[in-house]
C-alpha positions as CSV (number, residue, x, y, z in Angstrom):
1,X,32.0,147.4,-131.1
2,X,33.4,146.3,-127.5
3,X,36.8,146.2,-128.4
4,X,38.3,149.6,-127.7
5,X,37.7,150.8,-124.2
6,X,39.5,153.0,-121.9
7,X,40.6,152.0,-118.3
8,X,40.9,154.8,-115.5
9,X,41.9,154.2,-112.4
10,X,41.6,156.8,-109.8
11,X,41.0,157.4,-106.0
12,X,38.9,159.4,-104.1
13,X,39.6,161.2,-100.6
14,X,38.8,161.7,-97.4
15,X,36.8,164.9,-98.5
16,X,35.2,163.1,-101.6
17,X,37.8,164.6,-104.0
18,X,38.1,162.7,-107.0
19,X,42.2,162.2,-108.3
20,X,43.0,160.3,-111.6
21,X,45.9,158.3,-110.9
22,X,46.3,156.2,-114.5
23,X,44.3,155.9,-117.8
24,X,44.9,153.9,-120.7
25,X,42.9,152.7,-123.7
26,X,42.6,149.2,-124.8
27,X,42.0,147.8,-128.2
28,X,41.4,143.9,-127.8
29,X,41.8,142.0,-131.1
30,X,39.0,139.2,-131.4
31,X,40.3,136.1,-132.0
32,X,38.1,134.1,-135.2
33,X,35.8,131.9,-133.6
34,X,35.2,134.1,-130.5
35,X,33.1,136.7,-132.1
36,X,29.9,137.3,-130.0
37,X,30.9,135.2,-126.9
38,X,31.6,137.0,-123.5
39,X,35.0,137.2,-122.3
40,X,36.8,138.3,-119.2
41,X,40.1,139.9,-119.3
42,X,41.7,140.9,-116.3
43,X,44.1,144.2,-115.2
44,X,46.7,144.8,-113.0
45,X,47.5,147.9,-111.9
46,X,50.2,148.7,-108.7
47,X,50.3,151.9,-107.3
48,X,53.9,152.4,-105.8
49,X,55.1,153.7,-103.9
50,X,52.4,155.9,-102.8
51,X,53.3,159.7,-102.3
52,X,52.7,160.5,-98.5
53,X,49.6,159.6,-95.7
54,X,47.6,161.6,-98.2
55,X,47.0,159.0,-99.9
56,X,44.7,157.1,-98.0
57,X,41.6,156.7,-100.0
58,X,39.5,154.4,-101.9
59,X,40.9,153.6,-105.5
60,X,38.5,152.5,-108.4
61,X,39.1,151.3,-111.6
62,X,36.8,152.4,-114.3
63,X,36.1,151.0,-118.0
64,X,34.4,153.2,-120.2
65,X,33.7,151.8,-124.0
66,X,31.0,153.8,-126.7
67,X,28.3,154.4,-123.7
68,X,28.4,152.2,-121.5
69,X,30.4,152.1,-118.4
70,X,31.1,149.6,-115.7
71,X,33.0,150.9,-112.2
72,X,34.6,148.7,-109.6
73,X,33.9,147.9,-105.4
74,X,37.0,149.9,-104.9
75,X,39.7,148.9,-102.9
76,X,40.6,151.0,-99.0
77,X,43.6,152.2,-99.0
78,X,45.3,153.2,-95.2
79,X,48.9,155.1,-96.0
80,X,51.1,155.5,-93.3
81,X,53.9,157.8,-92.3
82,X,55.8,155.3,-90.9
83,X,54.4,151.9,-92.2
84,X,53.0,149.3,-90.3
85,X,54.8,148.7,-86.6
86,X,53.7,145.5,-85.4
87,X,53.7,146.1,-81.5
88,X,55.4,143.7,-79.8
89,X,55.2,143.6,-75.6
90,X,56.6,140.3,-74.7
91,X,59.9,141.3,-73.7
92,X,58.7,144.4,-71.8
93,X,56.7,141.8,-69.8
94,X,59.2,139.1,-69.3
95,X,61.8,141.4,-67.5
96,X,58.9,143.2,-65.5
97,X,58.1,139.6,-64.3
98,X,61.5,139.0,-63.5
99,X,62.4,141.9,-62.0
100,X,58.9,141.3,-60.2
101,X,59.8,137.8,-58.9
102,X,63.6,138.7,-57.8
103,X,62.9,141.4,-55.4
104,X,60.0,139.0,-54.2
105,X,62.7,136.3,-53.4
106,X,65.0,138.8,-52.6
107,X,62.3,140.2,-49.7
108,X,60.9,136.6,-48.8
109,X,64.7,135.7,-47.4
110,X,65.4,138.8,-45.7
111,X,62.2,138.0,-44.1
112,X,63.5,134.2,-43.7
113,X,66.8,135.5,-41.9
114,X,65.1,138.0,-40.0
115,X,62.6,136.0,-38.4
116,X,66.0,132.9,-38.1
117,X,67.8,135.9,-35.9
């Protein structure tokens, strides 16, 4: 009875639009022995490379068998135009401090010869 079911996977919007990305059905032969026991089979399914920043969204999976139906958390889904840019200041900051402590030398022995004079 349980062992054809469809899988849909699908995302919804910013504006709570619903988009079908992938379906499939299943048929799941029972091994002998294993009839009327639970099992758990898992599904993997990549969605690459995704179209544009449109894309952001939460994505479900969905298994419908006869009438019953069981839906997923949902996974967030951020897209980017130009991926992920890890900001980096630490070089930006090391020549400001040098630049910083050189003109400070540089004025403390002006001063130095100055006052000497």
């Amino acid at each position: 009875k349980y062992t054809k079911f469809s899988i849909f996977y699908y995302w919804i919007n910013s504006l709570g639009q619903n988009t079908s990305v992938y379906s499939r059905l299943e048929n799941v032969a029972i091994p002998s022995g294993k009839e009327n026991t639970t099992a758990t089979i898992s599904y993997d399914h990549r969605i690459m490379p995704l179209e544009n920043i449109f894309s952001t969204g939460t994505y479900y999976c969905e298994v419908k068998w006869n009438n019953m139906q069981k839906m997923g958390k949902g996974v967030f889904v951020l897209a980017r135009g130009t991926g992920y840019v890890e900001t980096s200041y630490g070089w930006e900051i090391l020549v400001t401090l040098t630049a910083l402590l050189a003109a400070l030398s540089i004025t403390a022995t002006a001063l130095l010869l100055w006052k000497r004079k």
